[in-house]
VEXPAMI-980706 format. One record per residue: residue number from 0; z, y, x of N, C-alpha, C in turn; residue in three letters; chain. Coordinates in Angstrom, 1 decimal, decimal comma, m for minus. Example, Ala and Ser with C-alpha at 12.3 -4.5 7.8 and 13.67 -1.06 7.14 Angstrom:
BEGIN
   n    n_Z    n_Y    n_X   ca_Z   ca_Y   ca_X    c_Z    c_Y    c_X res chain
   0    7,8   m5,7   13,2    7,8   m4,5   12,3    7,8   m3,3   13,2 ALA     A
   1    7,1   m2,2   12,8    7,1   m1,1   13,7    7,9    0,0   12,9 SER     A
This chain:
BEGIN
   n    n_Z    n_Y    n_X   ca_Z   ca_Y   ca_X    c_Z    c_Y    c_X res chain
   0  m47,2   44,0 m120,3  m47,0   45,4 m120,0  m45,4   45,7 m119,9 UNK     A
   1  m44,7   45,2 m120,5  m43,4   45,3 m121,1  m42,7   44,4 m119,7 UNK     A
   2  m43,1   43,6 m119,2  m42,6   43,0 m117,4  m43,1   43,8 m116,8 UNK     A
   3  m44,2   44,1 m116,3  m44,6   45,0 m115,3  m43,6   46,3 m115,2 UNK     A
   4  m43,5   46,9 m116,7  m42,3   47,8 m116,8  m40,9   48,0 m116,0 UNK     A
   5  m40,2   46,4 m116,7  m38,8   46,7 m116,0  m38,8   45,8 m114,8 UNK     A
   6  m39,7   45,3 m113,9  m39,7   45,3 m112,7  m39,9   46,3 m111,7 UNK     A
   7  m40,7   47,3 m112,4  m40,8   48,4 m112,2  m39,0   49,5 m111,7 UNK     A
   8  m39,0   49,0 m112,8  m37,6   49,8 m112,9  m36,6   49,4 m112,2 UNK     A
   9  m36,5   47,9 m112,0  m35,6   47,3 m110,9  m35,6   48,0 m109,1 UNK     A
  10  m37,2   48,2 m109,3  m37,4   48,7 m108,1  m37,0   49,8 m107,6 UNK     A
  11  m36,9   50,4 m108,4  m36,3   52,2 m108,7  m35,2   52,1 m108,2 UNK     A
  12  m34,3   51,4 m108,9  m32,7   51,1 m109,1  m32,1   50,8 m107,2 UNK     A
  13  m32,8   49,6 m107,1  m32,5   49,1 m105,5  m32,7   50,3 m104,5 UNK     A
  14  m31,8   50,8 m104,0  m31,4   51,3 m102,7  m32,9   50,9 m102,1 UNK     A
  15  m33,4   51,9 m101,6  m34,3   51,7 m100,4  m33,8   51,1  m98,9 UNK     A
  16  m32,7   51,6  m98,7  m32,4   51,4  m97,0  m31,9   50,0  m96,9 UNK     A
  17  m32,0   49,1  m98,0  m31,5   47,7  m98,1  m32,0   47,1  m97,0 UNK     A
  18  m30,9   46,3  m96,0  m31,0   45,9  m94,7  m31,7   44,4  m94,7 UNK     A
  19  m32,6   43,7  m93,3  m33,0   42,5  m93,9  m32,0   41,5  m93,4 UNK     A
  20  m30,8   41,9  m93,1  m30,1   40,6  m93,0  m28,9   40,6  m93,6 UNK     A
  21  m27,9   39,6  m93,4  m27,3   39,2  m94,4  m25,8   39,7  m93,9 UNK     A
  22  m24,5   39,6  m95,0  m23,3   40,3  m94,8  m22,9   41,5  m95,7 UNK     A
  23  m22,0   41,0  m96,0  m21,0   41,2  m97,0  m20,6   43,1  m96,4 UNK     A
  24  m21,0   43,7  m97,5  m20,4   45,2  m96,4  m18,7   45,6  m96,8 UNK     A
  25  m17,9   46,3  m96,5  m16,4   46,7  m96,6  m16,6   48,1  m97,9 UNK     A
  26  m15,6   48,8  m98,1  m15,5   49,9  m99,2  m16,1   51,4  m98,8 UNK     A
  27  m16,5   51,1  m97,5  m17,1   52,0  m96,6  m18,8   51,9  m96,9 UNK     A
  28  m18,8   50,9  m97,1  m20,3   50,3  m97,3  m20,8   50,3  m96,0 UNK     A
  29  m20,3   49,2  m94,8  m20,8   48,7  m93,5  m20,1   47,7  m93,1 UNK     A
  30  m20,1   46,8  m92,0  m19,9   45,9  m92,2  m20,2   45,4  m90,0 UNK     A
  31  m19,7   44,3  m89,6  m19,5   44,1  m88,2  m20,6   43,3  m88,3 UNK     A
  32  m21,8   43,4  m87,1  m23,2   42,9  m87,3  m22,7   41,5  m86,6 UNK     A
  33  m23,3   40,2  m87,6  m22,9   39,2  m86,9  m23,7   38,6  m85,7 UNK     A
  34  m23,2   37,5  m84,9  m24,2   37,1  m83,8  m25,5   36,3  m83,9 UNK     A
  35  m25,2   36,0  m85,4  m26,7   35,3  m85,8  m27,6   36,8  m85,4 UNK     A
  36  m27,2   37,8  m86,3  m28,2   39,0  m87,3  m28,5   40,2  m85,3 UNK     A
  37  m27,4   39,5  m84,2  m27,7   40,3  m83,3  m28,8   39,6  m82,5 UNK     A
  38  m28,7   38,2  m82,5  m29,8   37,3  m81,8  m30,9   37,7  m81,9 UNK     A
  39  m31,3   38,0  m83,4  m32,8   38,5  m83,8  m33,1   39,9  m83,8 UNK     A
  40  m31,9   40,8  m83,1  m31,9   42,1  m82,9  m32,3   43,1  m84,0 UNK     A
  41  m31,3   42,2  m85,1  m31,7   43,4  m86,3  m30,3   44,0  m86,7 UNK     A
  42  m29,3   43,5  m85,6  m28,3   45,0  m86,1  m27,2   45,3  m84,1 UNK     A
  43  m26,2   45,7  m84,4  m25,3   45,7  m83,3  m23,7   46,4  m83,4 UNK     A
  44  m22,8   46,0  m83,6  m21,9   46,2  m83,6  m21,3   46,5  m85,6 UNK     A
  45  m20,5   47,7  m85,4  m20,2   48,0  m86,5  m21,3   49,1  m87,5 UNK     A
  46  m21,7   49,2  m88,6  m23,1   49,2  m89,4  m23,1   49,9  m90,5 UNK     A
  47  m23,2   50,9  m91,2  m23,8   50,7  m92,6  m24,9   50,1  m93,6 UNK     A
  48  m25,0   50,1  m94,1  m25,9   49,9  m95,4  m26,0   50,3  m96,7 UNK     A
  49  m25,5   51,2  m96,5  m25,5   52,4  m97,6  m26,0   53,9  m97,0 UNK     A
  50  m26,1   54,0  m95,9  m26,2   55,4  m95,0  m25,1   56,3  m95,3 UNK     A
  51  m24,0   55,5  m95,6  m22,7   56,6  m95,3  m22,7   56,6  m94,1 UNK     A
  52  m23,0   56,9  m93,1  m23,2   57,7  m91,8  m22,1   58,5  m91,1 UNK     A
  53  m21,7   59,2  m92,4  m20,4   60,6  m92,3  m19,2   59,9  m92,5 UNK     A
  54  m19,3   58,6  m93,2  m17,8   57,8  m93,3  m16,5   58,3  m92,1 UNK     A
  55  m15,4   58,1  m92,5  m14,5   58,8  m91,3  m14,2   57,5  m90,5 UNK     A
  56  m14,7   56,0  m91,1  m14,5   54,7  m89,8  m15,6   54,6  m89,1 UNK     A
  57  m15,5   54,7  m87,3  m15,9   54,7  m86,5  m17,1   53,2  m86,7 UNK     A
  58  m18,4   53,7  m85,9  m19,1   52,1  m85,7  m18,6   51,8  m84,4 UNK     A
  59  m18,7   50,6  m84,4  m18,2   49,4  m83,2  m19,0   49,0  m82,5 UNK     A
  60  m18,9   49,0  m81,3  m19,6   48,0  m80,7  m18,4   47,5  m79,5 UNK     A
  61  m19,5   46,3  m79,7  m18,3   45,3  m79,1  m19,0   45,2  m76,8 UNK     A
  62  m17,9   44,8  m76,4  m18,0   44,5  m75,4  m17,2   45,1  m74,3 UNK     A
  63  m17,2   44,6  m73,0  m16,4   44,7  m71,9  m15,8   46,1  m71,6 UNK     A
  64  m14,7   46,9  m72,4  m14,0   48,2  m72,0  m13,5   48,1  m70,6 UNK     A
  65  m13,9   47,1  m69,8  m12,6   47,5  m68,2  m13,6   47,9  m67,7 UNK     A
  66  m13,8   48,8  m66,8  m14,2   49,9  m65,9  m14,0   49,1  m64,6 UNK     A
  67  m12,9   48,0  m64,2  m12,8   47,4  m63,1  m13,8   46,4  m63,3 UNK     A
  68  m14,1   45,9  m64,4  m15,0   44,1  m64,7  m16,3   44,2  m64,0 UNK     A
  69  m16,7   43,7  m63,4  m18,4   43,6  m63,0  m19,0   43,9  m64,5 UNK     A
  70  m18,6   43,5  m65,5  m19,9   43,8  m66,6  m19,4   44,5  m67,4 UNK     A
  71  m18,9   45,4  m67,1  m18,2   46,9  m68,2  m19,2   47,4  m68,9 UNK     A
  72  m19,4   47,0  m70,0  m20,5   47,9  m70,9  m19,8   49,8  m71,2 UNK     A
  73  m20,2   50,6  m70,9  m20,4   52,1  m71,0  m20,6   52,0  m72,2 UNK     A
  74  m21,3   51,4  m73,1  m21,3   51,8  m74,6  m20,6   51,1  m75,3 UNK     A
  75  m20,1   50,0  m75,0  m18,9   49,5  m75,6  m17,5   50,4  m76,0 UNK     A
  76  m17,0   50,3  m77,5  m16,2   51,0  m77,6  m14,8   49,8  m78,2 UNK     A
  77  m15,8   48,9  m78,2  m14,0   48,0  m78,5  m14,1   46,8  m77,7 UNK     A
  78  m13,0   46,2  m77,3  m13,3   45,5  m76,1  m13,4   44,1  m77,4 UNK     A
  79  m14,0   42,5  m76,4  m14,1   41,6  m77,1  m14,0   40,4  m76,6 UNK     A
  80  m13,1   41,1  m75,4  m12,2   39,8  m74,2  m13,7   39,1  m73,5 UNK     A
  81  m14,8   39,6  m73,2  m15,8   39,2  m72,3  m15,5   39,6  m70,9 UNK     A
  82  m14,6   40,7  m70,6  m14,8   41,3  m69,3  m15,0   39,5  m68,2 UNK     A
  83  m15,5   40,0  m66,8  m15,8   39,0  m65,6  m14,9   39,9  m64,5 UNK     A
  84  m14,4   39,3  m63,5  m13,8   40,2  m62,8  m14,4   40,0  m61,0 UNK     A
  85  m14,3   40,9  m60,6  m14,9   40,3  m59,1  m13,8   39,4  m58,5 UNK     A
  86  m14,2   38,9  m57,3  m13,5   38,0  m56,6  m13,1   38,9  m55,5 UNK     A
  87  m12,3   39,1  m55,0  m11,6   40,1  m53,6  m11,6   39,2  m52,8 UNK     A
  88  m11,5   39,8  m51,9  m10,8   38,9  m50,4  m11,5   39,9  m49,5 UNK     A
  89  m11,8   38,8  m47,9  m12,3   39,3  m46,9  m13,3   38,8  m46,5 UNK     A
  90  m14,9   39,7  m46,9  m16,3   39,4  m46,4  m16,9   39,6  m45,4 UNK     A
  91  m15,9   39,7  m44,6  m16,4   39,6  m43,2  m16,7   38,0  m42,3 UNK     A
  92  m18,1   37,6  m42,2  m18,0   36,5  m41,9  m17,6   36,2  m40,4 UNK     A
  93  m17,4   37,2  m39,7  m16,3   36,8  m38,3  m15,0   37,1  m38,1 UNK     A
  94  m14,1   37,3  m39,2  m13,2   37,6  m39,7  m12,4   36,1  m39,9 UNK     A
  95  m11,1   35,9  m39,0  m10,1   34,9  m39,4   m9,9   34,4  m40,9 UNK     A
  96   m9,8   35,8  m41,6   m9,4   35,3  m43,0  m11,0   35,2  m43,7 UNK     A
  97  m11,9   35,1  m43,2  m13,2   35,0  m44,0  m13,1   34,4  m45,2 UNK     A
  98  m13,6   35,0  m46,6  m13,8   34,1  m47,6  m15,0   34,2  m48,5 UNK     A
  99  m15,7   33,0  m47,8  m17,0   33,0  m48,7  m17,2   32,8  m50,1 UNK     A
 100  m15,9   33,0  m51,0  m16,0   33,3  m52,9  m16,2   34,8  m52,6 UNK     A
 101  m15,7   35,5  m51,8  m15,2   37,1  m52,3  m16,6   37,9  m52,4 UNK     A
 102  m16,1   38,7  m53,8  m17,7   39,3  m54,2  m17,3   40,7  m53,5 UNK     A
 103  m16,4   40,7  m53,5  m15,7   42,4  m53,3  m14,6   42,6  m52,1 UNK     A
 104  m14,7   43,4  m50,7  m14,1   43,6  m49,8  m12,8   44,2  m50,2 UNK     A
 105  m12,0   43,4  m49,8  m10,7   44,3  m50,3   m9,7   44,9  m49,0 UNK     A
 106  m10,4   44,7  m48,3  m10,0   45,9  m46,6   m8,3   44,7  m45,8 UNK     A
 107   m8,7   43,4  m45,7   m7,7   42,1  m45,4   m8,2   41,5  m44,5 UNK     A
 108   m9,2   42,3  m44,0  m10,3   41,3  m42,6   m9,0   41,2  m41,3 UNK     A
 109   m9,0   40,1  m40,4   m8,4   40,1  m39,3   m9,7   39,5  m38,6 UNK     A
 110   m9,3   40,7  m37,3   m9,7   40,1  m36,2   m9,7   38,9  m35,4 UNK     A
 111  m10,5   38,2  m35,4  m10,2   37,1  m34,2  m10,0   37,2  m32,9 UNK     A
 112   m8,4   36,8  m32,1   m8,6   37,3  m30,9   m8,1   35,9  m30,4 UNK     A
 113   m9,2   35,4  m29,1   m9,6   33,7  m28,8   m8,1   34,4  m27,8 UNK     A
 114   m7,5   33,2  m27,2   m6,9   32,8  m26,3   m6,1   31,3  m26,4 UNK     A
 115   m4,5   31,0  m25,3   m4,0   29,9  m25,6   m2,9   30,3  m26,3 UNK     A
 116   m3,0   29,4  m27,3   m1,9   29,4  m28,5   m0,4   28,6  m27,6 UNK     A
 117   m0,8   27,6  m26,9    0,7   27,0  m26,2    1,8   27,5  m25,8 UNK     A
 118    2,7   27,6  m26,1    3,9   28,7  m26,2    4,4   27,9  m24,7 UNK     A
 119    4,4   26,6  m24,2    4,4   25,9  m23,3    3,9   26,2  m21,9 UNK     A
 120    2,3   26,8  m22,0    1,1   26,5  m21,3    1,7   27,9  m20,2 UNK     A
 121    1,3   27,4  m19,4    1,0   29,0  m17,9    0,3   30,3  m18,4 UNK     A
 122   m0,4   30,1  m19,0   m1,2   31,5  m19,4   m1,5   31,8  m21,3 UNK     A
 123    0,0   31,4  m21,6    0,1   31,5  m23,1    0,3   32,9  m23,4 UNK     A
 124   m1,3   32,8  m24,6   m1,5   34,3  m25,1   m0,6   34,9  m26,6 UNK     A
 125    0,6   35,6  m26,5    1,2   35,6  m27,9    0,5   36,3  m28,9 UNK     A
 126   m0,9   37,2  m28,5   m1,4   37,9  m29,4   m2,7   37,3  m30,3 UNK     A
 127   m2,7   35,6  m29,5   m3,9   34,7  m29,7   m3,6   34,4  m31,2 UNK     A
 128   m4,8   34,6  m32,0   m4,9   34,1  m33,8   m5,9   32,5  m33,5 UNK     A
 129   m6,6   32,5  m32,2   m7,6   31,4  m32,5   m7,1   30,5  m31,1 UNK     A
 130   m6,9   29,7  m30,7   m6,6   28,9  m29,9   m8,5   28,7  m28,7 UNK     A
 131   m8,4   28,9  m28,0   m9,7   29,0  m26,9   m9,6   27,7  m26,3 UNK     A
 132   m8,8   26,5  m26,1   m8,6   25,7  m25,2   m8,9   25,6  m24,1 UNK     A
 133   m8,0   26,4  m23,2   m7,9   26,7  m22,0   m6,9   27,1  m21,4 UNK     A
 134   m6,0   26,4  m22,1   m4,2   26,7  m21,7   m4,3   25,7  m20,4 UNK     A
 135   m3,3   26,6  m19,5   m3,3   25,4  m18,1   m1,5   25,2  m18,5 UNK     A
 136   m1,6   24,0  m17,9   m0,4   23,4  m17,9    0,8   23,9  m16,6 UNK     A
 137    1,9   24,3  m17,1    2,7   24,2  m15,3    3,0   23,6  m14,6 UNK     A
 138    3,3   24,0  m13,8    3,4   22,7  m12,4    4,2   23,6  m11,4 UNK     A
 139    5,3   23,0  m11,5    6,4   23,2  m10,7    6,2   22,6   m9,3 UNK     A
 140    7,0   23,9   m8,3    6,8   23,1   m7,2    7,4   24,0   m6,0 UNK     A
 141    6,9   23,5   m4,7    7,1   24,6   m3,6    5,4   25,3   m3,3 UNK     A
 142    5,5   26,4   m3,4    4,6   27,1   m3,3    3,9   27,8   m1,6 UNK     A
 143    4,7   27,5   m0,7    4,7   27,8    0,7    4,0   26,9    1,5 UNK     A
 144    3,0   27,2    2,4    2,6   26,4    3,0    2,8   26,4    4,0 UNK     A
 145    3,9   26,9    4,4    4,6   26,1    5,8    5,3   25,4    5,8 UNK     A
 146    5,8   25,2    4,8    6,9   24,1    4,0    6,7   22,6    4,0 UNK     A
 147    7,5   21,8    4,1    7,6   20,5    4,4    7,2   19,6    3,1 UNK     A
 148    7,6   20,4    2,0    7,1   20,0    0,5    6,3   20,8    0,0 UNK     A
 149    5,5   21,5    0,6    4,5   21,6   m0,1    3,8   21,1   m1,0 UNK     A
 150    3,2   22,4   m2,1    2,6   21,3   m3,9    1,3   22,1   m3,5 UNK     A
 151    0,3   21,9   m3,3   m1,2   22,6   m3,5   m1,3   22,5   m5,0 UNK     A
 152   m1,1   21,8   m5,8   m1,4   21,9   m7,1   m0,1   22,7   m7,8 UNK     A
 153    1,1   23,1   m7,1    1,8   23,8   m8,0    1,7   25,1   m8,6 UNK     A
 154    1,8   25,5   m9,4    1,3   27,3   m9,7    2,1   28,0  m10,5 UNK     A
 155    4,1   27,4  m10,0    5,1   27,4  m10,0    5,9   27,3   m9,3 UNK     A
 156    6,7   28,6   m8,5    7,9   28,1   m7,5    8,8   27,9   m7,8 UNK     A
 157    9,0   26,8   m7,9   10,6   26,2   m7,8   11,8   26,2   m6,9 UNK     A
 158   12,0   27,3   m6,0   12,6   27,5   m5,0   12,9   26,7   m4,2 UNK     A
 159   12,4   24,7   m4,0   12,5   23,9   m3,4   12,4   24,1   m1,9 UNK     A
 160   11,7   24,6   m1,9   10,6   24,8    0,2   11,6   24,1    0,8 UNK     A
 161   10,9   23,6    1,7   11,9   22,9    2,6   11,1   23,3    4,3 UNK     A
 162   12,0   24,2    5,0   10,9   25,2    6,1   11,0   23,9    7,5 UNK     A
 163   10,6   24,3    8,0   10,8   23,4    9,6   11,5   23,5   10,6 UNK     A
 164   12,8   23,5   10,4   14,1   24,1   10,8   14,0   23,5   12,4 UNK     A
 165   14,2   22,0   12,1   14,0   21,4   13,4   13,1   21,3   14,6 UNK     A
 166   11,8   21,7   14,4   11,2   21,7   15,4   11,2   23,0   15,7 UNK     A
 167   11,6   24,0   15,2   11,7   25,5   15,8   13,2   25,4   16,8 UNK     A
 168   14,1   24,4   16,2   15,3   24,4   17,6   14,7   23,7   18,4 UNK     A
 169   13,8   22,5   18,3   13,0   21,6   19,8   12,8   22,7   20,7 UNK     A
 170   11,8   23,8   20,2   11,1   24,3   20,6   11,9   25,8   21,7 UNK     A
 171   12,6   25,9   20,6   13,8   27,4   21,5   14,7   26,7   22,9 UNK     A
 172   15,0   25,2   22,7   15,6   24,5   23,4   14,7   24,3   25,0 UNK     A
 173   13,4   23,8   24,6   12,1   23,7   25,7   12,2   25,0   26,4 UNK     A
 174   12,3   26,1   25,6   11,8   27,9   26,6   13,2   27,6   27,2 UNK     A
 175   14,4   27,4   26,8   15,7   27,7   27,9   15,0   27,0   28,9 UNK     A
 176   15,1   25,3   28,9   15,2   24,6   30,0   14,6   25,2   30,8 UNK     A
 177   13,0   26,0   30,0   12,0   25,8   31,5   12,6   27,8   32,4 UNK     A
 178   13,2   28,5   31,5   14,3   29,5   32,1   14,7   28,8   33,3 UNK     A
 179   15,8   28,0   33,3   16,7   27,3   33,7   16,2   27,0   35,1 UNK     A
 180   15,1   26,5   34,9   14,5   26,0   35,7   13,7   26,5   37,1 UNK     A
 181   13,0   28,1   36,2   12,5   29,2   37,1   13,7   29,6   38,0 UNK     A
 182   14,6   30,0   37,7   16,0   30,8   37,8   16,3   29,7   39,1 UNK     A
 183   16,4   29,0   39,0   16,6   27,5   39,9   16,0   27,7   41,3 UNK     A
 184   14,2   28,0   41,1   13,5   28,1   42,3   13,8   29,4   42,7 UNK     A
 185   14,2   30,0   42,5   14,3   31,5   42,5   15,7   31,3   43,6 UNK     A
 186   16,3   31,2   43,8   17,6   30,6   44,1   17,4   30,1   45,3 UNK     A
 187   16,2   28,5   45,5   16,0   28,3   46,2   15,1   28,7   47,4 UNK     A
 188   14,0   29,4   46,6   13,0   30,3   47,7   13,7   31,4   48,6 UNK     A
 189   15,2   31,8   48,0   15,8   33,1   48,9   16,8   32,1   49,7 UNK     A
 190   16,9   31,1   49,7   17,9   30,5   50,5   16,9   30,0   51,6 UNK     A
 191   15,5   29,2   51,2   14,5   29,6   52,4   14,6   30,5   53,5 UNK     A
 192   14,5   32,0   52,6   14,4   33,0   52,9   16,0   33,9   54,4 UNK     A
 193   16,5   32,8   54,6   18,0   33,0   55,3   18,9   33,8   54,6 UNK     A
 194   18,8   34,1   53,2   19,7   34,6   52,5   20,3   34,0   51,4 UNK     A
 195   21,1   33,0   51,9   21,4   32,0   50,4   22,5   32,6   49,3 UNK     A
 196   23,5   32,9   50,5   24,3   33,9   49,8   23,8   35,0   48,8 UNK     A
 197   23,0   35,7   48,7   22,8   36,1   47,8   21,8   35,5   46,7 UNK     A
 198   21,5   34,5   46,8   20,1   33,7   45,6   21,4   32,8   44,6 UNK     A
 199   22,4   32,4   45,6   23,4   31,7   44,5   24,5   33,4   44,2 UNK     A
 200   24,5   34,0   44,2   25,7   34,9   43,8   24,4   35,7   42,6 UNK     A
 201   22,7   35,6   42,9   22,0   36,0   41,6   21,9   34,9   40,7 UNK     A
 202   22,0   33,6   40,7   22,0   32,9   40,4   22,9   32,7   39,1 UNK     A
 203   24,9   32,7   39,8   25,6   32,5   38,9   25,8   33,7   38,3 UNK     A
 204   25,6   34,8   38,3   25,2   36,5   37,7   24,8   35,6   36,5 UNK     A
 205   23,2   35,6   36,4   22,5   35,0   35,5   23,0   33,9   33,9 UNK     A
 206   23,7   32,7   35,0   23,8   31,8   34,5   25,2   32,7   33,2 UNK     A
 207   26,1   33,2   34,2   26,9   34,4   33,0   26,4   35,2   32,3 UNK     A
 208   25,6   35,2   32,6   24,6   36,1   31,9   25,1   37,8   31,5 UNK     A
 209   25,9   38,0   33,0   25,9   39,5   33,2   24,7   40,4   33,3 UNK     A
 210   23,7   40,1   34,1   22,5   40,7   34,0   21,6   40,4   32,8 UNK     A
């Protein structure tokens, strides 16, 4: 009777709200829930165990305070160095600077614009970021095709031409003689004609080239 008693009374004594896990509480009577006691979800952050409740030290809870981090806990009130941060860049997959880590568009996209990169080439594009290969090469030359040097493959004048000087004097030479020559019969058919005196006095007119 006399056990049953002060077991009795023990029970009285003990705090009801006695917690089932373990840790040491502060002068506050609470205490920072450890990661064993959170695994089995029997506490979370900063705690009582006395139901001072009204205490004037704040409860804790731990977890990611950045508002930038992918995993910002909203009910976290003290950070506990977990934040994750996104990856930036540019998620444009037809985009020059494409980067397949980036979780998060950070506005760095370039356009691709194809042409020839050859600063060299005939038809070099300065605004080209992607090389198209299709640069033509130059080719110097004479571009005229009445020209003695003519380049059919050139698609650059080089002011070379070389014209056909000489056979245009053959040719101005041929029209005199065959002048010369009309001028001649002409001359002769009026001397036919019983008037010679005048076919040679039109004659050397001519040949002076008064008329």
């Amino acid at each position: 009777m006399k056990k049953s008693l002060i077991i009795l009374s023990l029970l009285l004594i003990i705090p009801t709200n006695v917690t089932a896990h373990s840790g040491r509480t502060d002068s506050s009577g609470g205490h920072n829930c450890s990661a064993q006691s959170q695994a089995k979800g029997l506490c979370s952050g900063y705690h009582y165990h006395n139901g001072n409740s009204n205490s004037s030290t704040p409860s804790k809870t731990y977890g990611c305070t950045d508002k930038t981090a992918k995993n910002y806990n909203s009910n976290a009130n003290t950070d506990n160095g977990t934040c994750k941060y996104y990856v930036t860049g540019c998620t444009d997959s037809n985009a020059l600077n494409f980067n397949s880590k980036a979780e998060k568009d950070d506005g760095s996209c370039i356009k691709k614009i194809f042409g020839c990169m050859n600063q060299e080439a005939l038809n070099y594009d300065k605004f080209a970021n992607v090389d198209d290969n299709n640069c033509i090469e130059k080719v110097y030359g004479c571009m005229n095709q009445e020209a003695e040097n003519y380049n059919s493959k050139a698609n650059i004048d080089d002011k070379t031409c070389i014209i056909k000087v000489i056979e245009n004097i053959e040719e101005n030479k041929d029209k005199n003689e065959n002048k010369n020559e009309i001028e001649n019969d002409s001359s002769w058919i009026l001397g036919l004609l019983g008037i010679p005196f005048i076919g040679s006095v039109i004659y050397l007119i001519k040949k002076k080239k008064i008329i």
